[in-house]
N, C-alpha and C positions, 0 to 999 in steps of 0.2 A: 494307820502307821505313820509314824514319823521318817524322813530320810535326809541325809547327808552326802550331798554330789559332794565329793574331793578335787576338785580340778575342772575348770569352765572354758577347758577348749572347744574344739568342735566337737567331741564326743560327749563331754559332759552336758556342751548344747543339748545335742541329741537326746541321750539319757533325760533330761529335764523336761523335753519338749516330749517323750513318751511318756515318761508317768505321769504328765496333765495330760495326754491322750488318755491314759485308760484311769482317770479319774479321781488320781494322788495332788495332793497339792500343799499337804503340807512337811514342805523341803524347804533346806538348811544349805545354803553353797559352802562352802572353803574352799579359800584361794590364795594364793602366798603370791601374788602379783596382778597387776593390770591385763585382761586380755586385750587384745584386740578385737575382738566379736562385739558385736552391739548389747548395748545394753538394759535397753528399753525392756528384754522378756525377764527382765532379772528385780525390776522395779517392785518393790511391796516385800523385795523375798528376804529374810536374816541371809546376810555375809560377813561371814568371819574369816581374819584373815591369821588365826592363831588357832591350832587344831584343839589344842585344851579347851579352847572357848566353846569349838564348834561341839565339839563329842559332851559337852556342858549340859546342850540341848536338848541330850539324851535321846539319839535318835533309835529307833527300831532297824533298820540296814543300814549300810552304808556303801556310796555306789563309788570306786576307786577308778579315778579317769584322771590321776595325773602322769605327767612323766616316768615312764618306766621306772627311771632309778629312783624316782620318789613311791612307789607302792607300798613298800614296806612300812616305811614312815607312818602311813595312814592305817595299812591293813594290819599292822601289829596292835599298839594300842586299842583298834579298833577292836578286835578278837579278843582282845582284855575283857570287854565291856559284854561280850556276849553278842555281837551285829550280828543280824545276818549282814553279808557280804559279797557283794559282787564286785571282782578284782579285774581291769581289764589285762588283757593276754599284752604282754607274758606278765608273767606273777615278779620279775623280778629282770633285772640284767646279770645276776652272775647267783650263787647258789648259798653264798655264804651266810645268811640270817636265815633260810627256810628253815631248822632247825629253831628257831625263833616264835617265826609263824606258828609250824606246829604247835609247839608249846604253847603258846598263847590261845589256838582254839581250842585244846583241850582242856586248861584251866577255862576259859569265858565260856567253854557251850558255845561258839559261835559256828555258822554254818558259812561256808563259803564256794562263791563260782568263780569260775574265772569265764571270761568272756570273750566264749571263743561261738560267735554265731551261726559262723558256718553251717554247724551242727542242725541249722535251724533250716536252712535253704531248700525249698522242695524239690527240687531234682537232685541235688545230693542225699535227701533224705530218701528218694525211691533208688538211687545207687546203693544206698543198706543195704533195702529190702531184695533188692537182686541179690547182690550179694550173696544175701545170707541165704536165698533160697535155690543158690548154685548155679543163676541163669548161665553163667557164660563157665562155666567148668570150673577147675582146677585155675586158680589165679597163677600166672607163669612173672609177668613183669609187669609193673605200674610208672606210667610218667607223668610229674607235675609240674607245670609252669606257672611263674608269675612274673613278669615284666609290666614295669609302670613308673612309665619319667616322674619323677620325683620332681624338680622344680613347678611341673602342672599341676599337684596335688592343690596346692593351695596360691597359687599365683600372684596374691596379692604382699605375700610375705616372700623374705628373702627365705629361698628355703636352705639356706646354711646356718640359720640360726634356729629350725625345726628342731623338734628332742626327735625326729627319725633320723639326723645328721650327724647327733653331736654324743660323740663318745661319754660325756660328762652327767647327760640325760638317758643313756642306755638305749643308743641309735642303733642303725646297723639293719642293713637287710634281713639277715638271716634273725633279729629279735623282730622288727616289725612288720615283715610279712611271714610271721610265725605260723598264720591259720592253716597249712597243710601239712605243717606237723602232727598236728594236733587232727585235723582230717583223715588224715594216711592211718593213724593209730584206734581212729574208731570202726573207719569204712572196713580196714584189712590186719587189724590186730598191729602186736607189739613186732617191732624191730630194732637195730642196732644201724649206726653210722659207720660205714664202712671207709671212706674216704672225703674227703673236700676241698675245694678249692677257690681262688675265688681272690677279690682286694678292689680297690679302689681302680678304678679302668676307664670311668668315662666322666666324674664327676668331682669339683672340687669339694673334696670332704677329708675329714678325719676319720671317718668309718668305711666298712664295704660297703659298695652298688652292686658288687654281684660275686654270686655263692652258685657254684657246683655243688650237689650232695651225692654220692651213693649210699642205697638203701640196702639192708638186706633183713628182708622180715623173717620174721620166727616161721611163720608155717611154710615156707621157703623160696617166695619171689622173690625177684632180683625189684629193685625199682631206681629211680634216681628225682632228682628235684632240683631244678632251679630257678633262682630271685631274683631279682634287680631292678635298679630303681631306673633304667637307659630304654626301657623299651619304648618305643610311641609307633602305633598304638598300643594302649594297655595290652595287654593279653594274661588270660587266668583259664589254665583249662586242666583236663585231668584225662588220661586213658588207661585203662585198666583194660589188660590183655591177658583171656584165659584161654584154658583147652578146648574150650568149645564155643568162643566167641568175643567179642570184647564193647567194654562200656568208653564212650567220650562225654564227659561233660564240659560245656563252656559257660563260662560265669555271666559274660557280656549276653549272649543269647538267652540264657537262663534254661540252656538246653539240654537234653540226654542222649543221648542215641546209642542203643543196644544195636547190636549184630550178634545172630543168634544163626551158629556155623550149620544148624541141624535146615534152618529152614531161607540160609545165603541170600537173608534182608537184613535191610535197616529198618529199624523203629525208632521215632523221633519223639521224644515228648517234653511239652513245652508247661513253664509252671502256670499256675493261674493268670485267668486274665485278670489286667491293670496289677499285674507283680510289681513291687517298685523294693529296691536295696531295704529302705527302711523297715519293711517286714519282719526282716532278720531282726533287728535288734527288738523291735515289739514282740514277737514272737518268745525270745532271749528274755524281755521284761515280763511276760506274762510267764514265764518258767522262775524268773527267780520270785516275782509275787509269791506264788504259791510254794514254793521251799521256804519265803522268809516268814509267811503266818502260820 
């Protein structure tokens, strides 16, 4: 298979630096500017800085890892052609081309993810499995957190000129730490946005650092969520609280711990040993492999 990274930030790194993990090698970058990233792992590779040029190449996927407000740009013409495609989350900053999108996968045959890894993390993958097999009762409330200072994400850049910053690039808490949205809606089904809150409070920016949400899910827990880019230390955790018990997961631990009311313990379960973040996204490439052959 042939492939197409879109965008050679630290993600598109990534993305590049897995699929010569699991064996791919012949990729195509585009890029509409200079990174800052080194560029010694890019030597030998075609880069195009003209997307006509690049989709020219004719590639078999195409893996969208630029700028929020740039996804469309790529993932539309790209669904022309028939790619598969893997779109990084969120699909877009505001809703008005997805009507676009569509239309262009369904004329190209083209198959598309959006890349939301989470889905992939083994302790939230055994939160399903509970789940689904009633461990902890009737779900009543759910609470999810993410806090994480944003200037330490990448510390060698100013991070006010980040696309997580900058309104122009489709910044904003509540677009880039999107993943328990998109968590909440697989672990406990569909819900609605009941209220919000939230603005600019600790950080010089143009967008928000911090988002209040209430949740109110269809099979009829109450939950809430919130973001921001002020917390030090990070924190990412999740509780789900049923009739007969409740699940905590924490992202930094890579932990679970059920409480199971019938029998008033804790169970702790911890992911594989030598787990490391990047699993996710290998795991994530090894899923869209297989959807894109």
């Amino acid at each position: 298979m042939k492939f197409l990274i879109a965008g050679y930030g630290s993600i598109g790194r990534r993305h590049l630096r897995n699929l010569q993990a699991l064996g791919e090698h012949d990729i195509v970058l585009y890029r509409s500017r200079r990174s800052t990233l080194p560029e010694d792992e890019i030597a030998g590779l075609p880069v195009e800085t003209d997307l006509n040029a690049a989709l020219a190449h004719q590639p078999d996927a195409v893996i969208v890892s630029n700028p929020t407000a740039l996804h469309l740009d790529v993932a539309i013409p790209a669904a022309e052609k028939g790619c598969a495609i893997l779109l990084e989350k969120p699909i877009a900053h505001d809703l008005s081309r997805l009507p676009l999108l569509r239309a262009a996968i369904q004329r190209g045959g083209a198959r598309l993810l959006v890349g939301f890894q989470f889905r992939f993390h083994p302790t939230l993958r055994l939160a399903a499995s509970l789940l689904a097999e009633g461990a902890i009762g009737r779900v009543t409330s759910v609470r999810a957190h993410w806090g994480e200072y944003l200037p330490g994400w990448h510390p060698w850049e100013d991070y006010r000129q980040g696309y997580a910053a900058r309104t122009d690039l489709g910044g904003g808490v509540i677009l880039t730490l999107c993943h328990p949205f998109d968590y909440l809606r697989w672990l406990l089904g569909d819900y609605s946005v009941d209220w919000a809150t939230g603005g600019t409070l600790g950080l010089e920016l143009e967008v928000e650092d911090s988002a209040e949400i209430g949740l109110r899910f269809l099979r009829g827990a109450a939950g809430t969520l919130h973001l921001d880019y002020l917390q030090r230390p990070p924190t990412h955790t999740l509780e789900v609280i049923g009739t007969e018990g409740t699940l905590r997961w924490n992202n930094a631990e890579a932990s679970l711990g059920l409480f199971r009311a019938e029998a008033n313990e804790w169970q702790i379960f911890q992911a594989p040993e030598g787990f490391e973040r990047n699993w996710l996204f290998l795991d994530e490439m090894r899923h869209f492999l297989a959807v894109a052959r």
